[in-house]
KOLNUDREN-37410 format. One line per field, with one value per atom (N, C-alpha, C): atom name; residue in three letters; x negated, y negated, z negated. Coordinates in pm, whole numbers, plus 50000, padded with zeros to 5 digits. Layout:
<atoms>
atomo <- c(CA  ...)
residuo <- c(ALA  ...)
x <- c(X  ...)
y <- c(Y  ...)
z <- c(Z  ...)
</atoms>
This chain:
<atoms>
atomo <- c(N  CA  C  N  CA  C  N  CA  C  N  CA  C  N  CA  C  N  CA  C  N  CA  C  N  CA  C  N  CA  C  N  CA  C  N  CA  C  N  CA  C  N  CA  C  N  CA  C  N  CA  C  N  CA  C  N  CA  C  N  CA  C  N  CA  C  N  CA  C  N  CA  C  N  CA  C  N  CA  C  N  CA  C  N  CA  C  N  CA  C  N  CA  C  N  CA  C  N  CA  C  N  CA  C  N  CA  C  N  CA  C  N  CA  C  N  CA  C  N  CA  C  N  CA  C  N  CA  C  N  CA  C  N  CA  C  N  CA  C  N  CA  C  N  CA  C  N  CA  C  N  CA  C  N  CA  C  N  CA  C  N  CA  C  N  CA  C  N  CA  C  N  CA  C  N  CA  C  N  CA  C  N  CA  C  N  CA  C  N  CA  C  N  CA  C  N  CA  C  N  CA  C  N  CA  C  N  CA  C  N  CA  C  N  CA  C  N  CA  C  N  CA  C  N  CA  C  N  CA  C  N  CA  C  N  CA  C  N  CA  C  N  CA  C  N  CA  C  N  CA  C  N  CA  C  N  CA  C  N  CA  C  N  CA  C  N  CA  C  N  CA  C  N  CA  C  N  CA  C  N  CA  C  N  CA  C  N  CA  C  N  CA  C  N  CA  C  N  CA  C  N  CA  C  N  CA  C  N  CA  C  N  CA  C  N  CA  C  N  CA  C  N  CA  C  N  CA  C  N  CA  C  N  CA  C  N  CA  C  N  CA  C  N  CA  C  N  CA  C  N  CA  C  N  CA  C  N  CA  C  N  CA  C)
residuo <- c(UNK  UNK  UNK  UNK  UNK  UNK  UNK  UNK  UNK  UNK  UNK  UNK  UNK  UNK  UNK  UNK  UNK  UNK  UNK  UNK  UNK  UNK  UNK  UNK  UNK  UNK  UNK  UNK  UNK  UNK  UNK  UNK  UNK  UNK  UNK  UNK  UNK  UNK  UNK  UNK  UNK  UNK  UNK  UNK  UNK  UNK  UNK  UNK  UNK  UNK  UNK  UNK  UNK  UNK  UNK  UNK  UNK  UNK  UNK  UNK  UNK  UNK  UNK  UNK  UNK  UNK  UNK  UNK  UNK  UNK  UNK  UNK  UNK  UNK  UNK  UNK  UNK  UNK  UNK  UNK  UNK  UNK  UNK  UNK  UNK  UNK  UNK  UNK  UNK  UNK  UNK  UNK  UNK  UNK  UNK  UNK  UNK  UNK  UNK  UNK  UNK  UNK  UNK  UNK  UNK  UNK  UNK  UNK  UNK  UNK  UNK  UNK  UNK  UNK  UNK  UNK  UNK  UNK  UNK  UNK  UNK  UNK  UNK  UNK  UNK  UNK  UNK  UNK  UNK  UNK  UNK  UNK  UNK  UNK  UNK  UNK  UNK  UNK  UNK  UNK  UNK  UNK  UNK  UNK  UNK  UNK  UNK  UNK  UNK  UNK  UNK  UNK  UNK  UNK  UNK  UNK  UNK  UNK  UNK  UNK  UNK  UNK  UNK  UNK  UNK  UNK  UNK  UNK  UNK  UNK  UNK  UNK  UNK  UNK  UNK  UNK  UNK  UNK  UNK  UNK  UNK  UNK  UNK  UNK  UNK  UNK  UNK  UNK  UNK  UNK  UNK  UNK  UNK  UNK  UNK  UNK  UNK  UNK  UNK  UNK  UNK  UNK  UNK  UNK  UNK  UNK  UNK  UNK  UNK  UNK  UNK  UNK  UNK  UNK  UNK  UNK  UNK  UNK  UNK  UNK  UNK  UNK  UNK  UNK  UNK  UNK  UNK  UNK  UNK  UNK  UNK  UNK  UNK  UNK  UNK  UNK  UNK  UNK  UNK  UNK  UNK  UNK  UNK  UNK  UNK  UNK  UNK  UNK  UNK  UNK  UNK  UNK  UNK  UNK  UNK  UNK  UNK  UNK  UNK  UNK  UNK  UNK  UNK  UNK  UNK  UNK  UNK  UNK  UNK  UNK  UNK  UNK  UNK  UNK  UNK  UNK  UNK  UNK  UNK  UNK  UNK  UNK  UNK  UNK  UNK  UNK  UNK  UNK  UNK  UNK  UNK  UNK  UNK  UNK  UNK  UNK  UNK  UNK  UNK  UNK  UNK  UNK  UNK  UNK  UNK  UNK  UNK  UNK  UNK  UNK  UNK  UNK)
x <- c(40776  40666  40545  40430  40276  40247  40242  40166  40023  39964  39845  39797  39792  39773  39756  39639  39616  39717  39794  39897  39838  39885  39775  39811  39949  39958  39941  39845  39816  39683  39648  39508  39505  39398  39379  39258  39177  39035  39046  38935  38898  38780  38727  38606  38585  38502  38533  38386  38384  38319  38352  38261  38205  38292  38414  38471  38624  38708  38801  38729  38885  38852  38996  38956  39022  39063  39171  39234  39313  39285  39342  39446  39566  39644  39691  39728  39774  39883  39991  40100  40169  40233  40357  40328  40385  40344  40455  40477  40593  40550  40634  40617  40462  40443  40337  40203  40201  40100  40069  40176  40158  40030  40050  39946  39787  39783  39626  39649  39742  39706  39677  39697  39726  39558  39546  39380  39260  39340  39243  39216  39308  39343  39308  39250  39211  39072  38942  38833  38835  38733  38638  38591  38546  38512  38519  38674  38760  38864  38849  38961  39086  39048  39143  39133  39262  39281  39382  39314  39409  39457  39609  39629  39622  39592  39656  39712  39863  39972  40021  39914  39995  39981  39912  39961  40025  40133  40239  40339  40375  40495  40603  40617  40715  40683  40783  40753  40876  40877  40996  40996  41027  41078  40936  40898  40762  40668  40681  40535  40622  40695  40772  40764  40724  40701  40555  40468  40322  40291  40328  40347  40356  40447  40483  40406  40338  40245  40087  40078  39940  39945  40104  40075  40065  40143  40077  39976  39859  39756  39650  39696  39603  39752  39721  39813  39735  39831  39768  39680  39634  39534  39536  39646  39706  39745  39663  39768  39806  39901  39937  39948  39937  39949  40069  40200  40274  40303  40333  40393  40492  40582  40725  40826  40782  40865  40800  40739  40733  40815  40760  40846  40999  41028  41206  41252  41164  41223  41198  41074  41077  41182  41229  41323  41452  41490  41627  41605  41483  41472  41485  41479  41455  41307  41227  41135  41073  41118  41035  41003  41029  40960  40816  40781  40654  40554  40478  40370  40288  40253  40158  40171  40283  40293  40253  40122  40084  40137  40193  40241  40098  40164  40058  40026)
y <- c(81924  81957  81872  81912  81842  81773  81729  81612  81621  81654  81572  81740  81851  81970  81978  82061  82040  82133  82142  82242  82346  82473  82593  82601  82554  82584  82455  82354  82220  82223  82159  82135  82055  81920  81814  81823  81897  81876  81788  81672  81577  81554  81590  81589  81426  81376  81249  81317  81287  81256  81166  81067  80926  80855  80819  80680  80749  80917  80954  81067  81069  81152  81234  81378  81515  81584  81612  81617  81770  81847  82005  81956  82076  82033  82158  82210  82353  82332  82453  82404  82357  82285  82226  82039  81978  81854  81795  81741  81679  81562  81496  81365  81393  81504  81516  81538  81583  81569  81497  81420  81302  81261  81141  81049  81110  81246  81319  81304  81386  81364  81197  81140  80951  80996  80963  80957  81016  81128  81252  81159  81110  81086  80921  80882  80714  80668  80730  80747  80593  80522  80426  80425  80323  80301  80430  80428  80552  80465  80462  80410  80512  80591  80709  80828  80911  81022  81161  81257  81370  81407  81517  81566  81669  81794  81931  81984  82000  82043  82171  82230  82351  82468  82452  82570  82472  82378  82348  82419  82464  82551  82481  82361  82249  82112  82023  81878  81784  81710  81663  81519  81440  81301  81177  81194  81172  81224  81316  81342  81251  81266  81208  81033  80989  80829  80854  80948  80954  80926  81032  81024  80830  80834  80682  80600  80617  80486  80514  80646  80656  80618  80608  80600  80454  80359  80212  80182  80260  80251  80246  80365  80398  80372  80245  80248  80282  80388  80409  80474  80552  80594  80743  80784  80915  81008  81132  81220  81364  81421  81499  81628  81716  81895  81959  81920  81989  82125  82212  82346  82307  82470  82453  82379  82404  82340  82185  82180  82013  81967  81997  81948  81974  82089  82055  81953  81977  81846  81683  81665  81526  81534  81621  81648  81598  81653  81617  81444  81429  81271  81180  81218  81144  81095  81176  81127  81213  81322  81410  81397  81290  81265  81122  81110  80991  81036  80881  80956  80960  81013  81043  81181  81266  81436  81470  81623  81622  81776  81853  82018  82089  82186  82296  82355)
z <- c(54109  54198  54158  54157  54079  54230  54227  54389  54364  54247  54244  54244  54242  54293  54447  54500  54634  54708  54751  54836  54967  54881  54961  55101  55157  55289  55384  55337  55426  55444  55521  55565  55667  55652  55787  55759  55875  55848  56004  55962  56074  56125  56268  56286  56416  56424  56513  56590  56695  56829  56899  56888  56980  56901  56955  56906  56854  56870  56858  56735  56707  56561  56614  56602  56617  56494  56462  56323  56418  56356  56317  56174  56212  56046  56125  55941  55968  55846  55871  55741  55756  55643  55622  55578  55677  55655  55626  55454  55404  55344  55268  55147  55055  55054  54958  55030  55193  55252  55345  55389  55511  55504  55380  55316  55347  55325  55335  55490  55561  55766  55785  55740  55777  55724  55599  55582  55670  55717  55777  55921  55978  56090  56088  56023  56058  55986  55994  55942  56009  55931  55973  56113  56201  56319  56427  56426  56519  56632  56798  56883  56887  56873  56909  56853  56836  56752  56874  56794  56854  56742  56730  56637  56713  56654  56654  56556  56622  56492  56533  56628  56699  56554  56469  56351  56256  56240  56149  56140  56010  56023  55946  55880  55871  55871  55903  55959  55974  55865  55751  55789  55742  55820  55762  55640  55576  55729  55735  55891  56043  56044  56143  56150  56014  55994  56016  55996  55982  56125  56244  56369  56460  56402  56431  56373  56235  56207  56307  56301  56382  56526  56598  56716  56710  56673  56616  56569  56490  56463  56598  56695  56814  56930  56970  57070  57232  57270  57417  57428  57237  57267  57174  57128  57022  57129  57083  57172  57018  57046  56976  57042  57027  57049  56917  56960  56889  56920  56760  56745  56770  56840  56901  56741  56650  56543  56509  56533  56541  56672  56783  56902  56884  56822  56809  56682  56575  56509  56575  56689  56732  56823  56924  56984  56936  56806  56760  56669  56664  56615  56716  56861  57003  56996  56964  56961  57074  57113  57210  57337  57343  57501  57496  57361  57351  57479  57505  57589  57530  57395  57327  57271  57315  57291  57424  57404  57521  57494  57665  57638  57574  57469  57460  57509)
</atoms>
């Protein structure tokens, strides 16, 4: 697999307003695209982040560490909008009840 090829079914576009930065991701978020959501998702002079992962259509243990470093990055202050397939894979990680997943 080429890593250094941009992968047609990912996308983290990140837009920040005031002091939070709002990250859309669409796709499949694995080992080869974490690293871009982590970047997308921690711009320069940002308190807080949203994700929207409600169009992910896979989400592999690489996004599942991504999840967890951002909510340590923004503590108290991450919220996430998971797709029903993200929420069942944090589900079966025990991760599905953070208070930083908010319902869609």
């Amino acid at each position: 697999m080429d890593h250094e090829a941009p992968d047609p079914y990912f996308s983290a576009v990140g837009e920040v307003t005031g002091d939070r930065v709002t990250v859309t991701v669409t796709g499949e978020v694995d080992m080869a695209t974490a690293g871009t959501l982590f970047e997308a998702a921690t711009p320069d002079r940002v308190a807080a982040a949203t994700l929207d992962l409600r169009a992910v259509t896979f989400f592999d243990s690489a996004a599942i560490h991504t999840l967890i470093r951002l909510a340590e990055h923004y503590p108290g202050t991450l919220r996430v909008f998971p797709s029903e397939r993200v929420q069942r894979v944090l589900d079966i990680s025990g991760l599905g009840e953070q208070p930083w997943l908010t319902a869609s």
